[in-house]
C-alpha positions in Angstrom: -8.9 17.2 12.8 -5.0 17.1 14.5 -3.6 13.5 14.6 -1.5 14.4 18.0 -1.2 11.1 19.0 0.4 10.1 15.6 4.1 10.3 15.6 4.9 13.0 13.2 7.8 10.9 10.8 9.0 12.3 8.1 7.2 10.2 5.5 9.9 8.6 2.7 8.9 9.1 -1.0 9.0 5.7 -2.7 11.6 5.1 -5.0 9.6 5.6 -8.6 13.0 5.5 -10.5 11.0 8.8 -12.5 8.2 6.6 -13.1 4.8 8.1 -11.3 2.9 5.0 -12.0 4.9 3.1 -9.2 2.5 4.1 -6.9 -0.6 3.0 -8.9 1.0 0.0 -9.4 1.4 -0.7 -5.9 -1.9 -0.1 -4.8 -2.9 -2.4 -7.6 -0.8 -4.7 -6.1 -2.1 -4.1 -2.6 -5.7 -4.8 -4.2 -4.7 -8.3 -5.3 -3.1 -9.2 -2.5 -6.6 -8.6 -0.1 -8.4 -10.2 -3.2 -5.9 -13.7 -3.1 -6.2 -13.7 0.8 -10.1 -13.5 0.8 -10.0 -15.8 -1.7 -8.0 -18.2 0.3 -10.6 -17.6 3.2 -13.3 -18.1 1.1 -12.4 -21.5 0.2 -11.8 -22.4 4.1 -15.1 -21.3 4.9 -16.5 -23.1 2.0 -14.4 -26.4 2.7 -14.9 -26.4 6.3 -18.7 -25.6 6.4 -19.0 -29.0 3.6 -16.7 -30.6 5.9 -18.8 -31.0 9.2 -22.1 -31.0 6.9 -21.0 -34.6 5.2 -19.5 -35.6 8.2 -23.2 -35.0 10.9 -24.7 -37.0 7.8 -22.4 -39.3 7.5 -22.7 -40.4 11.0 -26.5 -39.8 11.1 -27.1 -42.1 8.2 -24.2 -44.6 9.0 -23.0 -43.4 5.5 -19.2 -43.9 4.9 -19.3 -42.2 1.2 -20.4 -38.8 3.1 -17.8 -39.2 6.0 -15.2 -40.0 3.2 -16.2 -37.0 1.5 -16.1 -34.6 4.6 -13.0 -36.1 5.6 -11.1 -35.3 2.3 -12.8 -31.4 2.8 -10.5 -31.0 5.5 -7.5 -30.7 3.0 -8.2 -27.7 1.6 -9.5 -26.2 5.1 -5.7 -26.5 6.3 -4.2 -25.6 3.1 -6.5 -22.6 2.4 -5.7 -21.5 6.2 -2.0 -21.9 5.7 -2.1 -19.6 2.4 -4.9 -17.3 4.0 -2.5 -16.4 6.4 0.6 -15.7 4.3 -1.4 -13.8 1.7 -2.6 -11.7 4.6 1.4 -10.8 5.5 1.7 -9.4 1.9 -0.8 -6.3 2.1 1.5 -5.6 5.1 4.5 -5.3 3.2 2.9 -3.2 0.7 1.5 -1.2 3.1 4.7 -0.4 5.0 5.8 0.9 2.0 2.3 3.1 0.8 2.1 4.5 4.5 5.4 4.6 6.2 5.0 7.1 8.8 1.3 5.5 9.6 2.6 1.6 9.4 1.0 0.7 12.5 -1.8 3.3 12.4 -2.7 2.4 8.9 -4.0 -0.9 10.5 -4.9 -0.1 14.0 -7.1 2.8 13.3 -9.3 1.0 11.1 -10.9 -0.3 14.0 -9.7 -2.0 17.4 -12.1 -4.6 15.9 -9.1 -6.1 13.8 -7.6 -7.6 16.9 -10.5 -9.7 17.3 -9.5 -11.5 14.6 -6.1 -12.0 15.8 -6.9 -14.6 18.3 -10.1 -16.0 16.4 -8.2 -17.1 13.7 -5.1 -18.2 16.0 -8.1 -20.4 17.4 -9.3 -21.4 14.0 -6.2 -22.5 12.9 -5.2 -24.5 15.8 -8.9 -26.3 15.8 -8.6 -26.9 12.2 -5.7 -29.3 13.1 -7.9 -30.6 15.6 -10.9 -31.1 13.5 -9.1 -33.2 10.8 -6.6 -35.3 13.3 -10.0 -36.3 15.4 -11.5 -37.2 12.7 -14.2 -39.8 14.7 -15.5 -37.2 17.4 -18.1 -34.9 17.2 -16.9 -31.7 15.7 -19.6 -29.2 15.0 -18.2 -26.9 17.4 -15.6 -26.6 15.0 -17.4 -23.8 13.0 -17.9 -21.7 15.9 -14.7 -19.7 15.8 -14.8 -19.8 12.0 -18.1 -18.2 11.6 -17.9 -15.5 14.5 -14.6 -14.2 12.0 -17.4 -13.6 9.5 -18.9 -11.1 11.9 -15.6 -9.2 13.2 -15.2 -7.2 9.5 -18.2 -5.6 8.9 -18.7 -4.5 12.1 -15.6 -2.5 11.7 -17.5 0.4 9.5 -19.6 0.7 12.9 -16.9 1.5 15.0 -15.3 3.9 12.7 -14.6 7.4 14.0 -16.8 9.9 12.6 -14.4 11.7 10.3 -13.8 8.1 9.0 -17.1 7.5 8.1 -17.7 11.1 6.3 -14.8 10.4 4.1 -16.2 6.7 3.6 -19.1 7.5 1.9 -18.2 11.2 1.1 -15.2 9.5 -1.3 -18.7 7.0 -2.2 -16.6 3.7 -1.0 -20.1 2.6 0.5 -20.9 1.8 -3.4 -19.1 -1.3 -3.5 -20.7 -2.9 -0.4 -24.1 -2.3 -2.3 -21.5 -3.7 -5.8 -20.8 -6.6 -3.7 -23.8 -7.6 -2.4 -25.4 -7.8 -5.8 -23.2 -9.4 -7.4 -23.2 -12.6 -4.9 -26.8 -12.5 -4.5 -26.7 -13.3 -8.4 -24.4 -15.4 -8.3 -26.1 -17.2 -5.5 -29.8 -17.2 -7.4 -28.0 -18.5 -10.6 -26.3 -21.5 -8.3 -29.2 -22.5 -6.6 -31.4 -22.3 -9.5 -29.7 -24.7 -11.6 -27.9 -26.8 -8.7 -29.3 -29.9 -9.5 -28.8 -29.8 -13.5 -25.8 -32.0 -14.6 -26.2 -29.9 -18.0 -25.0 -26.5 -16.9 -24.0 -24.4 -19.6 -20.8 -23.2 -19.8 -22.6 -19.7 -19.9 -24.1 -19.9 -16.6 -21.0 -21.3 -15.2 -18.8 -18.4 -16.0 -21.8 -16.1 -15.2 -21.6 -17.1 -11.6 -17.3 -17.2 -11.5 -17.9 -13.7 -12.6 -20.5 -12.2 -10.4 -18.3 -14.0 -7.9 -14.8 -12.5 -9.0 -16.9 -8.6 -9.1 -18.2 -9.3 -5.3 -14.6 -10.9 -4.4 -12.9 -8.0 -6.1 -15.3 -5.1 -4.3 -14.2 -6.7 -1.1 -10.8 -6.2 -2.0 -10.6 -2.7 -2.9 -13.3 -1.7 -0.1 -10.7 -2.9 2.3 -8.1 0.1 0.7 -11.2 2.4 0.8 -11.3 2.3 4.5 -8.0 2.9 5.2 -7.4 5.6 3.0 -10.9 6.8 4.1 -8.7 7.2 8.1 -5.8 7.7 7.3 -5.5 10.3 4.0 -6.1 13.3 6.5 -2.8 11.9 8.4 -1.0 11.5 5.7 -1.5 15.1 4.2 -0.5 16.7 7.8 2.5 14.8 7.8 3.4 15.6 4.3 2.8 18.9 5.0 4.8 19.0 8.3 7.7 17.4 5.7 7.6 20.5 3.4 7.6 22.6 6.1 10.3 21.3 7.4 12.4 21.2 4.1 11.7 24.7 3.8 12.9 25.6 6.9 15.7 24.0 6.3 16.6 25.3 3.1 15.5 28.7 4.2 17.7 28.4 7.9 20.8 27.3 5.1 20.5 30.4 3.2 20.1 32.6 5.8 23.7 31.2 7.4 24.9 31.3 3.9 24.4 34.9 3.9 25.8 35.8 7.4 28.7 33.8 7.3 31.4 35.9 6.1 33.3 35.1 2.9 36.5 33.4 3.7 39.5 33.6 1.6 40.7 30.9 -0.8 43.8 30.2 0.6 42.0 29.8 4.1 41.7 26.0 5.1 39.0 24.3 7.1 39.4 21.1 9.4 38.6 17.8 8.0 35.0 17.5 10.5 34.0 20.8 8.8 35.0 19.3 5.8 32.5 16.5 6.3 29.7 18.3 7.8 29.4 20.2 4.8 29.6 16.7 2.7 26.7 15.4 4.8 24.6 18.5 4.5 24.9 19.3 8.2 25.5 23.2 8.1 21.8 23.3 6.1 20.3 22.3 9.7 23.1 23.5 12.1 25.6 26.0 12.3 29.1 26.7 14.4 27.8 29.4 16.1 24.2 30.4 15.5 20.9 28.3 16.2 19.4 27.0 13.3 16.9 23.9 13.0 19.2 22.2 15.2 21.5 23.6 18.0 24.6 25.7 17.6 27.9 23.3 17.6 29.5 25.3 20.2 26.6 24.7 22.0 26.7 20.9 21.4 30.6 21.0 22.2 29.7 23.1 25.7 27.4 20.1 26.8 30.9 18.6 27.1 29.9 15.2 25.1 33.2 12.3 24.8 33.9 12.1 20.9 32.8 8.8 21.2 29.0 9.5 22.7 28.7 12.4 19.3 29.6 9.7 16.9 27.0 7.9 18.7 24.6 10.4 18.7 25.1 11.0 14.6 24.0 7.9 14.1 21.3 7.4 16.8 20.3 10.9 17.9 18.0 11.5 21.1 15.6 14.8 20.4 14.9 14.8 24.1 18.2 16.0 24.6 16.9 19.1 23.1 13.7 20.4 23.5 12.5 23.1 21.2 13.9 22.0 17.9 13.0 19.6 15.3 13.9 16.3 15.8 16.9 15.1 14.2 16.6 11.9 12.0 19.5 9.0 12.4 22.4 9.9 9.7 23.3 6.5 8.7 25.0 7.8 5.6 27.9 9.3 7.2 30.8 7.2 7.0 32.6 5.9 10.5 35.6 8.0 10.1 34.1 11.3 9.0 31.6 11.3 11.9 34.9 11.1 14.0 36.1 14.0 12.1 32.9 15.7 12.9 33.0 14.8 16.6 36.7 16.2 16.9 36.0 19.0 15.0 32.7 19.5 17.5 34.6 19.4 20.2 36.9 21.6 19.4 34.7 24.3 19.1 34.3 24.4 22.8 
């Protein structure tokens, strides 16, 4: 398949410092992040479905121990929406960093069914507020919004694109929704068998956390799964449109290393030559041939101001020139050396 649409960025390598395990570690760290944010939303779900259950009975049985009870619920149904939502910025972070040319993509073509939840949980959050500041209304419909979130995730796997879904369960990521499910379904059986014993073993009790932690960790991880299940074809072609590029490069520099005729020691070159050598320039342009990029004396005929090249080094606009590989931004060049190059440029006119 050809991602066309996908912008094709040169993707950055992440700075292991020699280390290859970086990038385990951050997708460890990616993991824990989805596992602390469904936690969080776990516990808001849990919290605010007790919440309007003790407060209905409360008010059908004129019972102010059960309204008490589903009153004080509502604290962790704020809290646990406040953290849910800054644990759900940290996966970002982390995967601005794992997917950099595909930041946006990365998220958006897991399924346009993610923007759903956008607005549900903006709506959520602000009827959570609500719920516990009206306290002495009726507020079942204050579930509505929450529950329908429940529905917007899996229905992403239904909506993914076919590729996606061969590589889902070709890479066998479908195992941990089957993982999941068991797990809470035991953990479920073993808390409803025993819910009424004020004896539980400590046994049982950390047989349930666990079967719990397994289902909230397969959630986790099966989150990664589908992204890398749409975008790891992406990734490769832009990886491989990098190489190709770096070897053009290299192989465009050694070819105008060859044809460019030795110049004697005692000859001088300008200060912008100077500095376009510094900045590796010549390895995608050259003063007089076409390389990567344009010839110089092409870029000085265009008759560009000094001040609109130094402009350009640092903020380049490919549509200026069709036909070659876009240039990245050279925000490593110093102010007055790219005013060296820009004079020097110019000067080839």
């Amino acid at each position: 398949m050809s991602f066309k649409l996908i912008p094709n960025d040169i993707p950055l390598p992440v700075p292991t410092g020699g280390l290859e395990i970086v990038d385990a570690v951050l997708t460890l760290l990616l993991v824990v992040a989805w596992l602390v944010h469904i936690l969080f939303i776990n516990v808001l779900l849990g919290a605010a479905t007790g919440s309007v259950y003790f407060n209905r009975r409360g008010v059908r049985e004129n019972n102010p121990v059960f309204d008490r009870v589903g009153y004080l619920l509502t604290t962790p149904v704020t809290i646990s929406e406040n953290m849910g939502a800054l644990w759900g910025v940290a996966p970002l972070l982390l995967i601005s960093v794992m997917f950099t040319p595909l930041f946006y993509a990365a998220a958006i073509m897991n399924s346009p069914q993610w923007l759903h939840i956008i607005y549900g949980n903006i709506a959520a959050f602000l009827l959570s507020y609500l719920y516990k500041f009206t306290w002495h209304t009726g507020k079942s419909w204050f579930l509505v919004p929450t529950v329908l979130n429940l529905f917007a995730g899996p229905l992403v796997l239904f909506h993914f694109p076919s590729y996606g879904i061969e590589n889902f369960f070709n890479a066998g990521w479908h195992w941990l929704i089957v993982i999941g499910v068991v797990s809470i379904l035991g953990a479920a059986y073993l808390t409803l068998k025993d819910f009424f014993d004020p004896k539980l073993s400590t046994g049982k009790l950390w047989s349930i956390i666990g079967l719990a932690m397994v289902t909230l960790l397969s959630m986790a991880t099966l989150r990664h799964g589908m992204r890398l299940s749409l975008t790891s074809e992406a990734i490769a072609q832009s990886r491989a449109q990098s190489d190709d590029f770096v070897q053009r490069s290299q192989a465009a520099a050694e070819a105008a290393a060859k044809a460019t005729p030795k110049v004697a020691a005692t000859a001088s070159i300008s200060a912008g030559e100077e500095a376009a050598n510094k900045y590796g320039c010549m390895a995608c342009h050259s003063a007089e041939q076409k390389l990567v990029g344009p010839a110089y004396k092409d870029v000085a005929a265009r008759g560009y101001a000094e001040r609109e090249i130094i402009e350009l080094i640092y903020a380049p606009k490919p549509e200026n020139w069709p036909g070659f590989i876009p240039m990245p931004a050279q925000g490593q060049v110093r102010k007055d050396d790219a005013a060296a190059i820009a004079k020097w440029i110019n000067s080839l006119k």
